[in-house]
C-alpha positions in Angstrom: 63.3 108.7 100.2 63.4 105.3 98.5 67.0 103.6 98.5 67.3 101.2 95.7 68.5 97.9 97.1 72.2 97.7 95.7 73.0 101.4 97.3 71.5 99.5 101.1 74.1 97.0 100.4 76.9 98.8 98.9 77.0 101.6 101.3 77.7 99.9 104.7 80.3 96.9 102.8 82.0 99.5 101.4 82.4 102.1 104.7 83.7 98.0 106.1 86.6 97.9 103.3 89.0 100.2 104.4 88.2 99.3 107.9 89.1 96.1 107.5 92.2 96.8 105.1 94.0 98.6 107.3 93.0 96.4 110.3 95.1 93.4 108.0 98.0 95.8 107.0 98.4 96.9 110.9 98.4 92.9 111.7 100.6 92.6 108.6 102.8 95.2 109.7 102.8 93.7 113.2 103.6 90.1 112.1 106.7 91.4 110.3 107.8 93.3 113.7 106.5 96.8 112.5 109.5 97.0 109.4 109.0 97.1 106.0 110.2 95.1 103.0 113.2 96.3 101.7 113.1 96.4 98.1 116.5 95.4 97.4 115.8 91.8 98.6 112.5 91.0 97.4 110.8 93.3 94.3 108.0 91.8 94.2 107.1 91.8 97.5 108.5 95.5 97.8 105.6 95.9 94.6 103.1 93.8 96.3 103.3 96.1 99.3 103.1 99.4 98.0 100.5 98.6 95.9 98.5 97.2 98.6 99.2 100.8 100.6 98.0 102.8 97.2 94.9 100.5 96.9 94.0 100.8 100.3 94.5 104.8 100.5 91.9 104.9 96.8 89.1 103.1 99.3 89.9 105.4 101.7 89.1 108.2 99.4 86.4 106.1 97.9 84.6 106.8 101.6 85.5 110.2 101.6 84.1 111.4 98.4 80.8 109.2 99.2 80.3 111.6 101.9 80.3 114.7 99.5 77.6 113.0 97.4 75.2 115.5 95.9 71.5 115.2 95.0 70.6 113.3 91.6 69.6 116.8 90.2 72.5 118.7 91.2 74.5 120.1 88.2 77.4 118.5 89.4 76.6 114.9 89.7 78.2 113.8 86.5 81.3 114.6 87.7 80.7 112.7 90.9 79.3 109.6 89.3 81.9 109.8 86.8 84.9 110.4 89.4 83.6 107.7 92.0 83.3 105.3 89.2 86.6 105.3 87.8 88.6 105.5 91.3 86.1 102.5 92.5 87.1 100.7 89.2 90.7 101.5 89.5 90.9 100.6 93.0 89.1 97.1 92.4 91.5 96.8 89.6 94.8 97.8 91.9 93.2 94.7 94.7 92.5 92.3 92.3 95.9 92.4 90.7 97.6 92.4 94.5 96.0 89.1 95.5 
């Protein structure tokens, strides 16, 4: 089976992603003596947070879905491709605009 080179790369930093997101929200979390922003004092931060929680629960999924991958010739592929595209793009989207 020949692996093109991006798919080598991509698979194991993207299995690392959630890993290390939710290692730096339970540090977060921690840090802020396990209580959440209330969202009365600060919106933004109240925003900020749950869209860090939705972002990180799409890579999640992202990982999940990988694992149901099915062959290149597999009538179903388009949908996959399609499907693991958009929620990677959305999720990139959802971090980018967090930070």
């Amino acid at each position: 089976m020949n692996i093109q080179f991006w798919f080598f790369i991509h698979r194991p930093l993207m299995i690392c992603v959630p890993l290390l997101s939710i290692s730096a929200f339970i540090v977060i979390l921690y840090q802020l003596e396990w209580t959440w922003i209330d969202s009365s004092v600060n919106k933004l931060n109240f925003a900020h947070s749950i869209t860090g929680i939705v972002t990180i629960s799409f890579s999640v999924v992202q990982v999940v879905v990988a694992f149901f991958r099915v062959d290149k010739d597999h009538p179903k592929r388009l949908i996959f491709n399609r499907f693991h595209r958009t929620l990677g793009i959305l999720t990139f989207i959802l971090a980018s605009k967090n930070i």
